[in-house]
PATORNU-5463 format. One record per residue (C-alpha): y, z, x. Coordinates in steps of 0.2 Angstrom, whole numbers. Layout:
% PATORNU-5463
- Y/Z/X
...
***
This chain:
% PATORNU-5463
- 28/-24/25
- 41/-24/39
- 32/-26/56
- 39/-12/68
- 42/-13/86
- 23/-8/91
- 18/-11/109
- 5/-22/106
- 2/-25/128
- -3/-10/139
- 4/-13/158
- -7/-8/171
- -5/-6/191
- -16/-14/201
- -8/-8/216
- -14/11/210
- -26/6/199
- -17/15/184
- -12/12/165
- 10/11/164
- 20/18/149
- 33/3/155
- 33/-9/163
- 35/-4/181
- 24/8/190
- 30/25/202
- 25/15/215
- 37/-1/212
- 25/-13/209
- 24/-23/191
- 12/-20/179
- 0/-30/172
- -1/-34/154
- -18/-31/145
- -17/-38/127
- -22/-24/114
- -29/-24/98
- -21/-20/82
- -15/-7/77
- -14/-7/97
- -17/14/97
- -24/21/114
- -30/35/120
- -37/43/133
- -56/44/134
- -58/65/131
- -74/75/141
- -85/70/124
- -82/52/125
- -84/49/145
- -101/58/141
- -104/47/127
- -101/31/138
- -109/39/153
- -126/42/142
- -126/26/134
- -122/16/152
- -138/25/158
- -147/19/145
- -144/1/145
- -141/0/163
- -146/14/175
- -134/27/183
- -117/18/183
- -103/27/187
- -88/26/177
- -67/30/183
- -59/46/180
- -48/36/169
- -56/28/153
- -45/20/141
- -50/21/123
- -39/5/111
- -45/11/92
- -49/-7/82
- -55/-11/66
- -73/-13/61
- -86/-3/51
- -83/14/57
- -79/19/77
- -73/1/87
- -66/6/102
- -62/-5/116
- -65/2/130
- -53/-1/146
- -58/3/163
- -49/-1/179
- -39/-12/167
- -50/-22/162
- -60/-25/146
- -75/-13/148
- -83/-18/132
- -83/-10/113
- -88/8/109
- -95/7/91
- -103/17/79
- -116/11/66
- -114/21/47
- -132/16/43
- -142/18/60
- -131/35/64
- -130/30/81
- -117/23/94
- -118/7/104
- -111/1/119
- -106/-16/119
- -101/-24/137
- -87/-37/141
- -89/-49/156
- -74/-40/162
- -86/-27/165
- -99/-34/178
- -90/-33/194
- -90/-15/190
- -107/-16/185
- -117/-28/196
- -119/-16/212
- -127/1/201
- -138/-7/188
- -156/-5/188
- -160/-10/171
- -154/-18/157
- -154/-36/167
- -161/-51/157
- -165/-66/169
- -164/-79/159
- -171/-92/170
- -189/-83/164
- -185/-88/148
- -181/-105/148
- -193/-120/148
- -181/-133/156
- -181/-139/174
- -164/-146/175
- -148/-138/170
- -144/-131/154
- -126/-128/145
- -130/-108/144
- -113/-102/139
- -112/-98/120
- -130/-103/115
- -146/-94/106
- -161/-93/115
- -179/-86/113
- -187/-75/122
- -204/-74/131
- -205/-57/130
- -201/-44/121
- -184/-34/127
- -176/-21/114
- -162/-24/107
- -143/-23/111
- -130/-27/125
- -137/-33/141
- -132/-42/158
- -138/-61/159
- -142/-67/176
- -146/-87/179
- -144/-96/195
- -135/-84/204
- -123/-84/191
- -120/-69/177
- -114/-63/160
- -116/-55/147
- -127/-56/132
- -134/-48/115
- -151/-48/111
- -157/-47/93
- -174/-51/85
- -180/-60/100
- -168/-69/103
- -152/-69/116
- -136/-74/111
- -127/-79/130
- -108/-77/131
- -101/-90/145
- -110/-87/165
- -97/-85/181
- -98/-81/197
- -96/-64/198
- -89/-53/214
- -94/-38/216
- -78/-23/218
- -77/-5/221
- -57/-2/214
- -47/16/220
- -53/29/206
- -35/39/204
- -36/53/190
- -25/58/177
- -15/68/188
- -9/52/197
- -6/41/181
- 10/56/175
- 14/55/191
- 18/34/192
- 23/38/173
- 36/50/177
- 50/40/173
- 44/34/157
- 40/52/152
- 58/57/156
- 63/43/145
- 52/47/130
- 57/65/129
- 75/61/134
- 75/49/115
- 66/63/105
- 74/77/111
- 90/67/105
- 82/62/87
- 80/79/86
- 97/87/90
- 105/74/79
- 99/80/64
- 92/97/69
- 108/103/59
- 106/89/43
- 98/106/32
- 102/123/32
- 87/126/41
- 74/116/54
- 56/118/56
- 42/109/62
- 26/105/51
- 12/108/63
- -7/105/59
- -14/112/75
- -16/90/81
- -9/84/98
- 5/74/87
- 13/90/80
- 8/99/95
- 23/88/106
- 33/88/93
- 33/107/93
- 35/107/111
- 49/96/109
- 57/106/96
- 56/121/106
- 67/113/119
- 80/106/107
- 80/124/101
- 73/123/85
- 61/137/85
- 54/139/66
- 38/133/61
- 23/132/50
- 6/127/48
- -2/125/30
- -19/131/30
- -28/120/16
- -44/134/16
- -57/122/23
- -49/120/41
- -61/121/54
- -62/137/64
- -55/129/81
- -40/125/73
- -38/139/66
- -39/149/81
- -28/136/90
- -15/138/79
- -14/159/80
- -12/156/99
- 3/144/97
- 13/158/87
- 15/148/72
- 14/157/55
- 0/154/44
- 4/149/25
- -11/151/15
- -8/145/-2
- -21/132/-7
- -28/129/-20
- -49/131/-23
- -53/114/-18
- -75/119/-22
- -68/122/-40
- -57/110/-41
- -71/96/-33
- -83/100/-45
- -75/93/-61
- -65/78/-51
- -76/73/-39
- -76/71/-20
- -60/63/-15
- -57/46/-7
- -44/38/5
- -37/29/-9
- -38/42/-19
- -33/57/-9
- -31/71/-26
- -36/84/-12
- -17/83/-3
- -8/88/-17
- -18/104/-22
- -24/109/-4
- -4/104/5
- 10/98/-7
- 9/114/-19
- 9/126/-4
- 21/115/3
- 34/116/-12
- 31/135/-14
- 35/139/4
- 50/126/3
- 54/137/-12
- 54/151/-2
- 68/146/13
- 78/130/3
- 82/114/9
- 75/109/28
- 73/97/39
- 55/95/45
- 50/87/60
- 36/80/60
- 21/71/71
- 20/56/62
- 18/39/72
- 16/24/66
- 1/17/74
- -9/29/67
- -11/17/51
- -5/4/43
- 2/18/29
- 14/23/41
- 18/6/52
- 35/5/45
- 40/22/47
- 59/27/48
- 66/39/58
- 69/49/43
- 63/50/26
- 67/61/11
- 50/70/8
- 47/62/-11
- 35/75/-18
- 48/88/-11
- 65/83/-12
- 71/100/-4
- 63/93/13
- 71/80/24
- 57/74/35
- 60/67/53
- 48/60/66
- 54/61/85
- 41/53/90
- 36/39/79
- 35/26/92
- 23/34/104
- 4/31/106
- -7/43/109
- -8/39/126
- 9/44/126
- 6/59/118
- -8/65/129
- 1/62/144
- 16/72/138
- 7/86/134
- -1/86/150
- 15/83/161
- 20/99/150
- 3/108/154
- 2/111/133
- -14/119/126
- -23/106/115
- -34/108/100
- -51/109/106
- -59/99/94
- -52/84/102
- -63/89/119
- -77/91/108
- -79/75/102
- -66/73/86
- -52/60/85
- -46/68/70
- -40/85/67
- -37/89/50
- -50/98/34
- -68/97/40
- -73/85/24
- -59/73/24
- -60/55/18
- -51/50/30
- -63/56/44
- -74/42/53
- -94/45/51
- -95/46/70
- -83/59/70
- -92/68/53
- -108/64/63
- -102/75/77
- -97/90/68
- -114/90/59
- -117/94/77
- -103/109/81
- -103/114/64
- -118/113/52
- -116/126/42
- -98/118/35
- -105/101/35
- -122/107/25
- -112/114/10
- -101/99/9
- -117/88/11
- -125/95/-3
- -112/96/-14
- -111/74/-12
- -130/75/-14
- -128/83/-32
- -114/74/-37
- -123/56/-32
- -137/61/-44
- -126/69/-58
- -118/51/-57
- -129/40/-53
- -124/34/-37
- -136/23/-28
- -144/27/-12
- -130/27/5
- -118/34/-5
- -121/50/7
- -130/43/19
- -118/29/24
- -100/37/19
- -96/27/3
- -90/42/-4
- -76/41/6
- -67/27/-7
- -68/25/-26
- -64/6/-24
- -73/-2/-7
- -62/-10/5
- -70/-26/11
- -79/-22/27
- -90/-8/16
- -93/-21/4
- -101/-32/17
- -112/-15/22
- -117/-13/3
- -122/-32/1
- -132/-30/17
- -142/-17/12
- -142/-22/-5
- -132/-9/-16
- -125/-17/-28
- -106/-17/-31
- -95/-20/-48
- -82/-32/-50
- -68/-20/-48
- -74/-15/-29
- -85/4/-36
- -100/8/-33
- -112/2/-47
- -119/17/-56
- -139/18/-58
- -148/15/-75
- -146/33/-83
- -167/32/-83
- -167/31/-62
- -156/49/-62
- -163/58/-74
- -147/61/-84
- -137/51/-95
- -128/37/-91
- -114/26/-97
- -112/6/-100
- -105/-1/-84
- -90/-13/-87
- -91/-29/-77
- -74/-39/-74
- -65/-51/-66
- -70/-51/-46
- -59/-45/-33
- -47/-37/-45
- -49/-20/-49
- -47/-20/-67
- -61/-4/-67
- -48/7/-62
- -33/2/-70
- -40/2/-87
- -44/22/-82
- -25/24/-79
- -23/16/-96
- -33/29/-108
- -25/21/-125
- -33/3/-118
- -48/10/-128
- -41/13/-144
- -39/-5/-148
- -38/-23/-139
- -18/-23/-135
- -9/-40/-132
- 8/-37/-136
- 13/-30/-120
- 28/-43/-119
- 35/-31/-132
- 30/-15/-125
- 18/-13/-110
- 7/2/-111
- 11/16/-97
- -3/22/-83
- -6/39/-83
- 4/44/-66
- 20/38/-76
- 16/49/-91
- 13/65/-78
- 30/62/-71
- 36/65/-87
- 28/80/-91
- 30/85/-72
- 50/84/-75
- 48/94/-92
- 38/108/-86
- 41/109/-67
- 62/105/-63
- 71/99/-79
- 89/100/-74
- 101/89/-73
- 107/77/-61
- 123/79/-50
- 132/92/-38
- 123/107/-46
- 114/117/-31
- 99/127/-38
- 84/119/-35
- 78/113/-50
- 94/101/-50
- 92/95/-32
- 74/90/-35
- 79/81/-50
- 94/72/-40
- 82/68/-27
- 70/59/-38
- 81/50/-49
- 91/42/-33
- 73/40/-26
- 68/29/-42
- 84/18/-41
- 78/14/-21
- 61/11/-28
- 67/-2/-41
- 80/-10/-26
- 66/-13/-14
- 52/-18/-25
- 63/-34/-32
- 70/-34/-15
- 88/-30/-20
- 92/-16/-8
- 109/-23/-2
- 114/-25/-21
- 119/-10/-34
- 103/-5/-44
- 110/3/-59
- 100/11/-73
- 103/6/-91
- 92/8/-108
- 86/-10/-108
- 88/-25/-104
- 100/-28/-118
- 114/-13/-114
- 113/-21/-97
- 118/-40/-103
- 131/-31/-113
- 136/-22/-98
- 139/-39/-88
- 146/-46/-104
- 158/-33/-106
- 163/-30/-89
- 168/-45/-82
- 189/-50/-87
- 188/-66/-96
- 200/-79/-99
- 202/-93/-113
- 194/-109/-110
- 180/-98/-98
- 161/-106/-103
- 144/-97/-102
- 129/-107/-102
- 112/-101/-109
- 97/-109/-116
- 88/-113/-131
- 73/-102/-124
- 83/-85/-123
- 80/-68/-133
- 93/-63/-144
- 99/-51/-131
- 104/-66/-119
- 112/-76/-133
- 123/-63/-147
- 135/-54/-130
- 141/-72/-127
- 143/-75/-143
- 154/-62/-146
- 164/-67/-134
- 172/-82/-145
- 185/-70/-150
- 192/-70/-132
- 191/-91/-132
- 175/-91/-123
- 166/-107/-125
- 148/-106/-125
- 134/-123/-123
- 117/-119/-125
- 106/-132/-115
- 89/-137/-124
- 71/-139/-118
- 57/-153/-115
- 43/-157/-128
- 32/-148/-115
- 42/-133/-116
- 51/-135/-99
- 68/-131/-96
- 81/-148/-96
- 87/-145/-80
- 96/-163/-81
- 106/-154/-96
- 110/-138/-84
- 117/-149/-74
- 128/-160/-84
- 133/-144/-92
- 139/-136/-75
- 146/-152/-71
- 160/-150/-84
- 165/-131/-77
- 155/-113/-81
- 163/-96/-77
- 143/-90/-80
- 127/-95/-82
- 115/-84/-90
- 95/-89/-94
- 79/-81/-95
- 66/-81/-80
- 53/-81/-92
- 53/-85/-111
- 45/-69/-119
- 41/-82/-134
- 33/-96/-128
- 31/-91/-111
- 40/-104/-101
- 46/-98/-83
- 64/-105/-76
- 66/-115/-61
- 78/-101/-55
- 80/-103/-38
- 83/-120/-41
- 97/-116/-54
- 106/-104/-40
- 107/-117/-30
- 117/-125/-43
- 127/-110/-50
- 134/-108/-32
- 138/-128/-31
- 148/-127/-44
- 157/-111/-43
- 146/-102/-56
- 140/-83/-59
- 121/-82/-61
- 114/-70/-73
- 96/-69/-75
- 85/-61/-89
- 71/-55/-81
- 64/-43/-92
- 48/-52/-95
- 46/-59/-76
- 48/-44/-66
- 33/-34/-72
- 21/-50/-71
- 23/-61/-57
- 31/-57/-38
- 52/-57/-38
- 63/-55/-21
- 81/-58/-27
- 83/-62/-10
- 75/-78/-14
- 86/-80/-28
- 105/-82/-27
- 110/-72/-40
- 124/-61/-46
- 114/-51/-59
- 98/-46/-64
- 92/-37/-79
- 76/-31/-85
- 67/-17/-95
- 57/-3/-90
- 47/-1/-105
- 39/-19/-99
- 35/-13/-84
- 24/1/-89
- 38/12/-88
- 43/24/-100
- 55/17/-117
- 76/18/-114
- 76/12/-100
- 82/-3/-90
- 90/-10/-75
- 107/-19/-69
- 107/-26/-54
- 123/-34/-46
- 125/-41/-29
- 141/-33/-30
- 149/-20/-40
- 163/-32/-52
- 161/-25/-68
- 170/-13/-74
- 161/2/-83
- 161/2/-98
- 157/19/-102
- 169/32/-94
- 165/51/-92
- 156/64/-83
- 145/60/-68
- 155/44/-64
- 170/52/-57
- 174/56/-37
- 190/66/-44
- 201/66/-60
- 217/71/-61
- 231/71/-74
- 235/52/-75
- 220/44/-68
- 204/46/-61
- 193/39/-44
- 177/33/-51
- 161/36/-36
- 153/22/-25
- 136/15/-31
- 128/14/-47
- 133/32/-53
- 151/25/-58
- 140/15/-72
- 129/27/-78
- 141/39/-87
- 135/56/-93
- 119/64/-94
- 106/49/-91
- 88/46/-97
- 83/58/-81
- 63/59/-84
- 65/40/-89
- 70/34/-72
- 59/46/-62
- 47/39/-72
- 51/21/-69
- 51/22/-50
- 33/30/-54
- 28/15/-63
- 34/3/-49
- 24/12/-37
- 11/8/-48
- 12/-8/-49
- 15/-11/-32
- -2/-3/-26
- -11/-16/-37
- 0/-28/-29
- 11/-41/-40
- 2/-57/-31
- -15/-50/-38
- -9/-46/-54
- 0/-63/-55
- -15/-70/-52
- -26/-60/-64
- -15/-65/-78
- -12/-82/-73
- -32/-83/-76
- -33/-76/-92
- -18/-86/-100
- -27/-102/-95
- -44/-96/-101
- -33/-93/-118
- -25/-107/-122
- -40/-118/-117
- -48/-108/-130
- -36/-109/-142
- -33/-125/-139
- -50/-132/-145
- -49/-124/-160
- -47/-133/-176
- -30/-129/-185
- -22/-118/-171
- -5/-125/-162
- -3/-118/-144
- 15/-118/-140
- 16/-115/-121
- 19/-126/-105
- 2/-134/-100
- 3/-131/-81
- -3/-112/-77
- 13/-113/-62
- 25/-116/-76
- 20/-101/-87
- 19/-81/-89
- 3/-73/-98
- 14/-76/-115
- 5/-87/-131
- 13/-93/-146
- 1/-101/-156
- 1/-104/-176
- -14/-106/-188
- -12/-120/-203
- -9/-113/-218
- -7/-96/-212
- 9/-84/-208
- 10/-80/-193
- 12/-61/-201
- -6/-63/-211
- -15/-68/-196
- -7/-52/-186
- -12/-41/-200
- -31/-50/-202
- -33/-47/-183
- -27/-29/-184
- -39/-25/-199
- -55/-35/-195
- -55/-35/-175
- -43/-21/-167
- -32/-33/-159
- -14/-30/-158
- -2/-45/-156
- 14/-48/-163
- 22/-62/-176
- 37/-69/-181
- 52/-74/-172
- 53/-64/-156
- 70/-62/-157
- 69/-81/-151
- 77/-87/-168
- 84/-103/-164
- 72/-106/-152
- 58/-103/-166
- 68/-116/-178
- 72/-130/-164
- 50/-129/-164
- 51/-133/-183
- 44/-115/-186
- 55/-107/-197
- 41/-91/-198
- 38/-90/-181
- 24/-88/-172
- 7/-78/-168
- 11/-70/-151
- -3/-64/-139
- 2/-56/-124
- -7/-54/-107
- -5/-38/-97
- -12/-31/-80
- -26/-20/-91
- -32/-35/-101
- -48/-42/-98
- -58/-56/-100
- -70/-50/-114
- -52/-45/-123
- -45/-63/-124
- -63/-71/-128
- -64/-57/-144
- -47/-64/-150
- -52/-82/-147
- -67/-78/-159
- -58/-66/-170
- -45/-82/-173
- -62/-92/-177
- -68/-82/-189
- -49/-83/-197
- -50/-101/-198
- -66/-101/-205
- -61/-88/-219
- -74/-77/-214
***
């Protein structure tokens, strides 16, 4: 992910003791930089949070007072982390604990001068402690205690020097003792920090105003999304002044009443179009924040219907990207992908909230509030994505909304047999846990499967019936993924080299383009075309950026093959011109160069190693002697050897030599950045990437083929004796295209970029070694694939003696319900350099398989050999 320009330092002004936007206060003086944590978000501490830190200071420490200004820096942990920042210092940690349903107050030595002169309790002299006469190293050490003190943060005082501690099971942990001075710093208010912030404030509505006006005219009309948060509240006051004065707030029917009434009073229209969500929950299931189902029914299908309603827009937008890493590499704008009629833009993507609330106060703007109140988050009162401290407090202002939702998660816990702290702890608010819930659930011993869910309880402990619980490999979710896979279940599928199976969310951006916008692509206006334009150009940046290749020409094709053909027909060759290929290639990278004799192209094929490897010595003696281009597989889909191609770029451009890669069998198994490899071409199916059949890519790192295919929708103009073909890859892709098809292939590298390509390299990398071990040390059976697991894709040839590779497919079909494949893999020469003029068996690894899969062939292959 591309790291944005985030402010990860706050400056502050000793001089007038207040937090600076920039670096230089009103008053003249130079800040002083605090360092923040990530994501490096403040705030201002609201009325509810300074009587939070206020009751919990008297608690631990007497009546202290605390500065009109309280800094608020959101962190990671558990739930609620907050530091807190007082007079620009490190005040301590705000945190809330899930299971104890309770806040803590943890303080910083940074604290004490500010401290030392009000406390009255909460003082642990640790010289009554300690047994020792003479001096002791304190700093960083474990001591018992005497006598009982309760637990939590306290102030350690030792020989006239202090600190500050935790005590915990009767014992004190001692962070390092200094002198301590005590101060009594100016206590400016809020007022005073716009003042010195005036400049800054200018300059941050100055830029947004201008992001505004610059594309305030990009669609017919301009609007502003608002959901009655701070964010879209300056946006809209930002709007206002660049003249924009539509807007619209999208009422998902279980808002809370605040906002509601917040949002009447700002003059925004109300669009109430949502769906159920009670009906809709009951059958699906609370949603999560991976799994956020709620967002389309509750706020994209309004959305679309109101969009459907006034046309294209341009939408601004509060959006800013430290509110989550989701949004850290936000762009100015971005074309709204579930509703291509709406150009989104955020003006103020850069700010922090403390930016935010300062320019809504400078511009005396009502605020929601629910932020007064106690809540960080403004949004549906049962989102995921709200902390348990914050869910905690509207049980508080709201317990009516909160009791219906409460009991709704108590239901479904038992109806599934969800263990104990589902409700009570907020697990509900995932389907897979991230790490730091995990560490709460092996804590309080609830136990987790191997693909990161919750573990079902025996169907005898809830009362209703229950399923078998599939355990897999750890830390990889193959739970879930083989629920996006329904046919997985049909029978055990290992001839995805071939044909990959498709998740569900490709198949549903099929039937989504049948039955919601089929059209076709092009310069047609009605809606149904512009959202399929949209998405299809939206597929083809998907496919650029996930193999890196923005700065190339992504083209879509059938399949690999067109697009070798393509490149092989393109390019203007000359007698005496030389391709070089290998002996591991599929047919598809060997018959196009072939054909190419007729033009007095001369074409060496350059042979393997006896462990399968690639004879790069060969490459090279061949490119010695001259190469107009050389064309080889990344990754053999027969024998699963993976090329040295970075290395064999290297070479291409030492020598003067095109590089065309066949990666149709590495892409959707391993990570690719073509900007790691210098190539000219890349090409690859879609239909082995889980995406749907006919269709492929072309990739070029610049456009020098010619098209092959001339005809409507690859022309800029025609006139009577010639025609201007367009820029980019529509001059390739002639005619209607496979429309559905490519939507659907962006789909499927979204996919497969959420599981993430290292962890599925990994998974795969695991089960092919686990396969040809077991293969391996069977009687009879030949593996035919590169020993080393860095040398090879999840791809196993193997032959039984005295079998055909044919009879053994068809005896694991009939016997065991395991699909592989036999025979040549279009790797004919290949299969007769081996000596195996049948071929092979051929089982293939996929993201979906699993362990148990590849040990059932491993015995179905055993009970072949032994005739059973």
């Amino acid at each position: 992910m591309r790291e944005p320009a985030v402010k990860k330092n706050l400056f502050w002004c000793d001089s007038c003791n207040v937090p600076l936007l920039g670096r230089r206060c009103g008053c003249g003086a130079e800040g002083r930089s605090i360092p923040l944590l990530e994501p490096y978000d403040l705030r201002p501490a609201l009325r509810a949070d300074m009587k939070l830190i206020r009751d919990l200071l008297l608690a631990q420490f007497g009546d202290i007072p605390i500065p009109k200004i309280v800094i608020l820096n959101k962190s990671g942990g558990t739930d609620r982390a907050d530091l807190v920042i007082m007079h620009g210092k490190r005040f301590g940690w705000l945190l809330f604990d899930p299971v104890k349903r309770r806040h803590s107050l943890e303080i910083a030595p940074e604290a004490l001068p500010f401290l030392l002169p009000y406390a009255t309790n909460g003082i642990l002299h640790l010289d009554e402690h300690l047994d020792q006469s003479g001096k002791v190293r304190i700093g960083g050490k474990r001591f018992p205690l005497k006598s009982p003190v309760p637990d939590g943060s306290v102030i350690i005082s030792y020989r006239n020097k202090y600190g500050t501690g935790t005590v915990k099971d009767g014992h004190v942990r001692v962070k390092e003792l200094t002198q301590v001075d005590p101060v009594t710093p100016k206590n400016p208010d809020w007022k005073r920090v716009i003042e010195q912030n005036r400049y800054h404030l200018k300059l941050l509505e100055r830029d947004a105003l201008r992001v505004i006006k610059a594309h305030s005219t990009d669609r017919p009309i301009a609007n502003v999304s608002f959901s009655g948060g701070k964010d879209s509240t300056a946006v809209l006051y930002l709007a206002r002044k660049a003249g924009v004065t539509s807007a619209f707030f999208i009422d998902t029917g279980i808002e809370l009443p605040e906002t509601i009434t917040y949002i009447e009073s700002m003059d925004v229209p109300i669009i109430r179009k949502a769906g159920d969500f009670f009906a809709a929950v009951e059958r699906t299931g609370p949603p999560g924040k991976d799994h956020r189902w709620c967002c389309k029914l509750l706020k994209l299908h309004p959305l679309r219907l109101y969009l459907s309603e006034i046309g294209p827009c341009v939408t601004f937008q509060g959006n800013r990207w430290y509110e989550s890493w989701n949004r850290a590499d936000l762009e100015e704008t971005s074309q709204n992908p579930a509703n291509p009629l709406q150009l989104n833009v955020s003006p103020i993507r850069s700010w922090r909230a403390l930016e935010v609330y300062l320019y809504l106060w400078w511009q005396n703007a009502p605020i929601n509030p629910l932020y007064d109140m106690g809540l960080e988050r403004i949004g549906c009162y049962l989102c995921p994505a709200m902390l348990e401290s914050e869910y905690e407090t509207l049980r508080t202002i709201h317990p009516d909304l909160t009791e219906r939702w409460d009991s709704f998660l108590r239901r479904w816990a038992m109806k599934t047999g969800m263990p104990e702290g589902y409700l009570e702890y907020g697990l509900w608010r995932w389907r897979a846990l991230p790490p730091k819930m995990r560490e709460l659930c092996r804590d309080h011993g609830i136990v987790v499967d191997k693909d990161y869910t919750l573990r079902p309880l025996p169907a005898e402990e809830r009362g209703v019936p229950g399923e078998a619980v599939s355990h897999d490999e750890p830390g990889y979710p193959i739970g879930r993924i083989r629920r996006d896979f329904p046919i997985v279940h049909e029978a055990i599928y290992l001839d995805s080299p071939a044909m990959s199976l498709s998740p569900e969310p490709v198949v549903n951006a099929l039937i989504e383009f049948e039955h919601r916008y089929r059209a076709n692509v092009g310069r047609g206006v009605h809606r149904f075309t512009q959202i399929a334009t949209q998405r299809y150009w939206h597929a083809h940046t998907k496919v650029a950026r996930f193999i890196h290749g923005e700065a190339g020409t992504t083209v879509f094709t059938k399949n690999t093959t067109e697009s070798i053909n393509m490149v092989a027909s393109g390019l203007d060759w000359k007698p005496g011109d030389r391709v070089i290929t290998t002996i591991l290639e599929h047919h598809s990278n060997l018959l196009p160069w072939r054909a190419l004799a007729d033009k007095g192209v001369e074409l060496e094929i350059v042979g393997i190693h006896s462990d399968y490897t690639l004879n790069m010595d060969g490459l090279r003696d061949a490119l010695a002697q001259g190469a107009r281009l050389v064309a080889i597989t990344h990754a053999s889909n027969a024998i699963g050897t993976i090329t040295p191609v970075r290395e064999i770029g290297q070479l291409c451009r030492e020598y003067g030599a095109l590089f065309l890669i066949d990666a149709a069998q590495s892409i959707p198994h391993m990570p690719f950045c073509l900007q790691e490899i210098d190539c000219d071409f890349c090409c690859f199916s879609g239909h082995k990437m889980l995406g749907p059949t006919g269709t492929g890519v072309l990739w070029m790192k610049e456009p020098i083929i010619r098209p092959i295919i001339l005809g409507g929708g690859m022309v800029e103009s025609v006139s009577q004796d010639g025609h201007q073909a367009v820029e980019g890859y529509g001059r390739y892709e002639a005619g209607t295209p496979n429309i559905a098809g490519g939507i659907g292939l962006g789909v499927a590298v979204d996919y497969l970029e959420e599981i993430g390509m290292e962890a599925i390299r990994r998974h795969e990398e695991e089960l092919t070694t686990r396969l040809v071990e077991g293969l391996s040390g069977r009687k009879g059976v030949t593996v035919y694939a590169p020993a080393e697991p860095k040398d090879r894709i999840g791809v196993v040839s193997f032959t039984i003696d005295g079998l055909h590779p044919h009879e053994v497919a068809e005896r694991l079909d009939a016997d065991a319900e395991i699909l592989v494949r036999s025979g040549h893999h279009c790797c004919q020469p290949l299969m007769e350099s081996l000596g195996l003029n049948d071929g092979t068996v051929r089982a293939g690894i996929g993201l979906y398989t699993t362990e148990n899969e590849v040990d059932l062939l491993i015995a179905a292959v055993q009970e072949i050999i032994e005739g059973r």
